[in-house]
N, C-alpha and C positions, 0 to 999 in steps of 0.2 A: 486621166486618172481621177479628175474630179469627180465622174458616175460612180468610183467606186468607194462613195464616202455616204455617211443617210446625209437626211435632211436635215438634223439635227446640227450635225460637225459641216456640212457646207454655212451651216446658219453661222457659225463662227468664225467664220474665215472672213480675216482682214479685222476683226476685234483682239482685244488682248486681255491677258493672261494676270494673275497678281504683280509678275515680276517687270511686267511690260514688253515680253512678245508677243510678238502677233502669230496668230492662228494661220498657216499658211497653205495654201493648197498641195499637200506633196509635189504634184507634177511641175511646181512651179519652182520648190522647194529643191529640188532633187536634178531640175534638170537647166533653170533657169535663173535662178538666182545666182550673184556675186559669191565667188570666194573667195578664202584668203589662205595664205599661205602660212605652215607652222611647222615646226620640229619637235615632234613628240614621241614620246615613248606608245604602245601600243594601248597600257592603262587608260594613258592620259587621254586616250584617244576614245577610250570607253566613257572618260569623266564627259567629255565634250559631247559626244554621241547625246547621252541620257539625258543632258541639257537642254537637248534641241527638242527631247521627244514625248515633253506630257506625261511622266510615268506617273503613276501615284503610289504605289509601295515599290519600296526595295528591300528587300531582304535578305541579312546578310552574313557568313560567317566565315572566319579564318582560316585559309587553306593555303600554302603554297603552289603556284603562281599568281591567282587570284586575288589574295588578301590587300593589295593596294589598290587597284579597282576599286574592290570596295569600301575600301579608308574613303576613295576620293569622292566614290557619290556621296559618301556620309557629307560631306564638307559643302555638295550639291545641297542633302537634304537644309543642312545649316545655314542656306542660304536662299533658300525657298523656291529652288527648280524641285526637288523633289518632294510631293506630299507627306508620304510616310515613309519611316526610313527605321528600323529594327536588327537586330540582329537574335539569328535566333539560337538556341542552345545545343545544339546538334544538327549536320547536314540534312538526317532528314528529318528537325523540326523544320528547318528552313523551307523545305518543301512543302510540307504538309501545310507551314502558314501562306506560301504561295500559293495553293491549292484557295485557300480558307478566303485571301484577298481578291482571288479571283471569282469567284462566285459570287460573292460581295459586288462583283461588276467595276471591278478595280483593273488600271493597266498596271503589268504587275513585271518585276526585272529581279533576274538576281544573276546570280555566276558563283562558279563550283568548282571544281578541277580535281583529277584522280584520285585519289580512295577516297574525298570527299562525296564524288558521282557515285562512287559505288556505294555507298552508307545509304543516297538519297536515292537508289534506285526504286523503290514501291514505287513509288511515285508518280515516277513519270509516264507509267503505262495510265493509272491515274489518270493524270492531267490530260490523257487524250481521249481517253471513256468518258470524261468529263467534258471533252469539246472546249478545254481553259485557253487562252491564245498566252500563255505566261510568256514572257522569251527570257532562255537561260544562256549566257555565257561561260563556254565550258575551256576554259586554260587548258588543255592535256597537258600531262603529263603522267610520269611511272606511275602503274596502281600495284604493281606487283613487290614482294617482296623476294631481294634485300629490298629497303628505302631508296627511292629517288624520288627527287621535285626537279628533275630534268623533264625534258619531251619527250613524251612518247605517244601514240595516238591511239593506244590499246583502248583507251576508253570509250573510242567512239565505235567502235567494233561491237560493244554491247549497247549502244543505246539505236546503230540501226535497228533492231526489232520490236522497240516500242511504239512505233506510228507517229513519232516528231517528226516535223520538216528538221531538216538537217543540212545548213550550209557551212562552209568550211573554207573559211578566209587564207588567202595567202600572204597579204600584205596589212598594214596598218590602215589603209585608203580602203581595203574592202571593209574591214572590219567598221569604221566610221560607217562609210555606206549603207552598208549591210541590217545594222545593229536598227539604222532608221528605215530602212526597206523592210525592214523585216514584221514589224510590228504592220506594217500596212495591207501585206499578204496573210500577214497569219491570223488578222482579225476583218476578211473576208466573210460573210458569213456562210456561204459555200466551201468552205474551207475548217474559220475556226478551230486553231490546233495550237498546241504549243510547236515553238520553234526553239531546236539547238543552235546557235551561233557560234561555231567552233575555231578555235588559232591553235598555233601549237606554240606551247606555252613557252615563256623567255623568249625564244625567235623573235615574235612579235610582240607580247604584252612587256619585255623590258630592253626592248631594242627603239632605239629612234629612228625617225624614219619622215620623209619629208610628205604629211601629208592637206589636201584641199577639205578645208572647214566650207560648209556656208555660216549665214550670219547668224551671229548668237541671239539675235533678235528678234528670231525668225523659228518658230517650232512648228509640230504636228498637231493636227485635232489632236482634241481630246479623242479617247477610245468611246464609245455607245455602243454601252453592252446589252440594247436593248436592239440589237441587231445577231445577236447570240442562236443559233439555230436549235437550243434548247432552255428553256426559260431561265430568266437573272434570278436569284436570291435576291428576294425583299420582302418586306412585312406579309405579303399574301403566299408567298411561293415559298417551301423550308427545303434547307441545303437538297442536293443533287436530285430534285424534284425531277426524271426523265421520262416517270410513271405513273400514271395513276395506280397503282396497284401493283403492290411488292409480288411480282410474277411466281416468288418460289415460293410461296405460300399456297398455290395453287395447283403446279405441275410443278413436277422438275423439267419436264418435258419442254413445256412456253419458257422455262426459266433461261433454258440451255440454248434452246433457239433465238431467245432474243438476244444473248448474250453474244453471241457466235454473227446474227445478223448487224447487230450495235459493232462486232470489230469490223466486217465488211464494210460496213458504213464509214467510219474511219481512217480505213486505209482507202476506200475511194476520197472522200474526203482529201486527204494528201494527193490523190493524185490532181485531184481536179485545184490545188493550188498552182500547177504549172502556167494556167491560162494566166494568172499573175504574178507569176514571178520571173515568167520569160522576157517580159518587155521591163519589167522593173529594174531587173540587173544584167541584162543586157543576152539572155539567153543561160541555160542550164550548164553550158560547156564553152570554153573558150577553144580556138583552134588557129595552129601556123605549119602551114607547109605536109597539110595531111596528103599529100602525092607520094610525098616519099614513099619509100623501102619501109626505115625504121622512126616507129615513133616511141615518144615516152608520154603516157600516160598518167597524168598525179593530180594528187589535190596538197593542199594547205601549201607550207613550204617548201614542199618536194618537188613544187613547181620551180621554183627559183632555182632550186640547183639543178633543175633539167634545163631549164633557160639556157643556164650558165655551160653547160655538157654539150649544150647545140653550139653553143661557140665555138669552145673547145673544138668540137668536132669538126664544124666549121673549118678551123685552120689549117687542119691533116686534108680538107677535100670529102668529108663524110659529110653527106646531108641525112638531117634528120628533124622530124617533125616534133610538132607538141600536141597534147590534146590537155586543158589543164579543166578539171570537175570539180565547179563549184559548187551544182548541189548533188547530194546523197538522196537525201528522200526529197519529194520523191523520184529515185532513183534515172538518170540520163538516158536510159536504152537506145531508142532510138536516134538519136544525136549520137552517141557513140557507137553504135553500128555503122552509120554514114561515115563517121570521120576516121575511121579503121579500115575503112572497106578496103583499102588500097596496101597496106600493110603487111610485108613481111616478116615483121616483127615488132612486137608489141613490150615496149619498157616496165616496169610499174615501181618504181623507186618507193617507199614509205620508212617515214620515221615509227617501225613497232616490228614485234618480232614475228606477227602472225600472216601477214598479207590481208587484209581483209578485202582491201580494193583489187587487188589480184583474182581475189576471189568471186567478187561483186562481175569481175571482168570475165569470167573463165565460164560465169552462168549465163552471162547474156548475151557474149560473141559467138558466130558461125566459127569453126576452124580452131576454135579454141588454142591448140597447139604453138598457134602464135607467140601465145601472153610466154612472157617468161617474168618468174614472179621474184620481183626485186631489179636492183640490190636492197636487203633491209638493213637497217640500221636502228637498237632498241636501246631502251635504258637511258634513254638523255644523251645518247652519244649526235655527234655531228656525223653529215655525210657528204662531204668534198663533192665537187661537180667530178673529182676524179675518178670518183668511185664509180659515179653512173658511168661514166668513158670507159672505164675497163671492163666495166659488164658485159657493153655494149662489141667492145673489140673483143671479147675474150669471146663470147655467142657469134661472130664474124670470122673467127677461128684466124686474127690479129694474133700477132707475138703484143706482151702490154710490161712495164715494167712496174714490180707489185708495188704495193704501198703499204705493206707488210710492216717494213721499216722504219715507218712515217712518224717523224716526231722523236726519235732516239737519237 
């Protein structure tokens, strides 16, 4: 991992920082160094994360699930892990100044969650025409109205089509992970893209959960944004300089094509992040027991209740596999063709009321027929491992006893 740093950020590795960490080599960082053991809430697990990771702006604003994350890096910034630390006057100022930081050649973090995302949506197609490696932390939860600040994952349904890498944490130990992996692939310069970092909000960001820290003394390079595959803002270079020559002043024609050839370039771009993000987190897709008959399919915490469903199932004599999708963009395909192949029936449990992974799933498989979309569960509500069991027996054409009743 150390070739994939300049010579710059190798040059500071094993020196230290204002606060007295040391410069550490990822690989070293991530896969060999001491850890220690903690109980924390999911937040707190963000505060810790950003500690370890060089950022230099945070920027910040009030949203439910979100809003204590970033109480705590403020308490970072006040302490001198974070360089600059703001908040800004609307979700999508907030963006707009993450935009503004990064160009500037700044490592740049923030976190958002439902109608927030949705206010700050310009944005983030932005930030990838822009080639910014920002990494946002996105709480889901409801964006629709009535009101809710429960879970729901409806948000990440709209931001797959803006060209972010897009991973989607199950537990609190990814999310730590993650949050430091992530800045590492997304400021590849082969790559160079903002990253979504997604949980689903309260499950994880207000649940405790027993997760491995490495040492606090111990951080990432600095980011070198002079590794940017489109030139940094500085005194010679003025904001989104990608041009010599404002194209639509010329044709509409050159205008339209370059604009069209720049999204192609982007979405390649993501794709060609897999070469590093395969070996960083351990592969695009997790998988247990893909022989079987019936699998369940999920990402974020739909994974755990399918976990918990294979028990279940387990007990009655029903085998059933997992396939659990940790990244969205860019998108599994081929790893989830292989781990399906075998499959007479394909689960897709999600916390939101549209399917999107179902759908993600229905466009990429042979036989499609398989998928069966659900069970969903929207609005903040929970979804029992009993719920996937009954789905699962009721499609098995099982007698199942409802849960209709459940809680009266």
């Amino acid at each position: 991992m150390a070739n994939e740093l300049s010579e710059a950020q190798r040059s500071l590795i094993g020196t230290k920082n204002k606060k007295g960490q040391v410069y550490t080599d990822p690989y070293y960082l991530f896969n060999e160094a001491p850890r220690t053991t903690a109980f924390y809430t999911g937040s707190e697990v963000i505060k810790e994360a950003i500690r370890r990771a060089s950022v230099d702006v945070m920027v910040a604003y009030p949203i439910t699930p979100q809003s204590e994350a970033a109480a705590l890096i403020g308490e970072l910034y006040a302490e001198g892990y974070v360089a600059d630390y703001m908040r800004g006057e609307s979700e999508f100022a907030v963006m707009s100044q993450c935009a503004g930081a990064a160009f500037g050649g700044a490592r740049v973090f923030t976190t958002t969650a439902g109608p927030g995302t949705m206010r700050a949506f310009e944005n983030f197609p932005m930030w990838v025409g822009s080639r910014l490696p920002i990494q946002m932390i996105v709480t889901c939860r409801g964006i629709n109205s009535p009101l809710s600040i429960q879970p729901d994952t409806l948000e990440m349904y709209f931001l797959l089509g803006t060209g972010m890498l897009i991973w989607h944490a199950e537990t609190a130990q990814d999310f730590y992970d993650w949050i430091l992996k992530a800045y590492i692939v997304a400021e590849q310069p082969d790559v160079h893209l903002p990253i979504a970092v997604c949980c689903d909000g309260f499950f994880v960001t207000h649940t405790k959960d027993t997760v491995s820290l490495t040492p606090p003394d111990m951080c990432l390079p600095p980011y070198d944004p002079y590794r940017s595959p489109v030139p940094c803002m500085d005194m010679e270079v003025p904001p989104v300089r990608m041009m010599r020559d404002p194209f639509v002043m010329k044709s509409n024609y050159i205008s339209y094509l370059t604009h069209a050839s720049w999204q192609e370039e982007t979405r390649a771009a993501c794709e060609r992040s897999r070469k590093h993000t395969i070996p960083m987190i351990d592969g695009l897709i997790e998988t247990e027991n893909t022989d079987a008959d019936i699998l369940i399919v999920a990402s974020g915490t739909a994974v755990s209740q399918g976990r918990e469903a294979i028990r279940i199932l387990e007990d009655e004599g029903i085998r059933c596999g997992l396939v659990k999708v940790k990244v969205l963009r860019p998108f599994p395909l081929e790893e989830l063709r292989e781990a399906t192949k075998n499959a007479k029936y394909i689960f897709v449990p999600e916390f939101n009321v549209i399917g999107w992974l179902a759908q993600e799933l229905k466009a990429a498989l042979p036989d499609n027929h398989r998928i069966i979309d659900g069970p969903h569960v929207a609005g903040g509500m929970t979804m029992p491992a009993e719920v996937v069991v009954e789905e699962i027996k009721k499609t098995l054409g099982m007698t199942v006893a409802t849960l209709a009743g459940r809680g009266s």
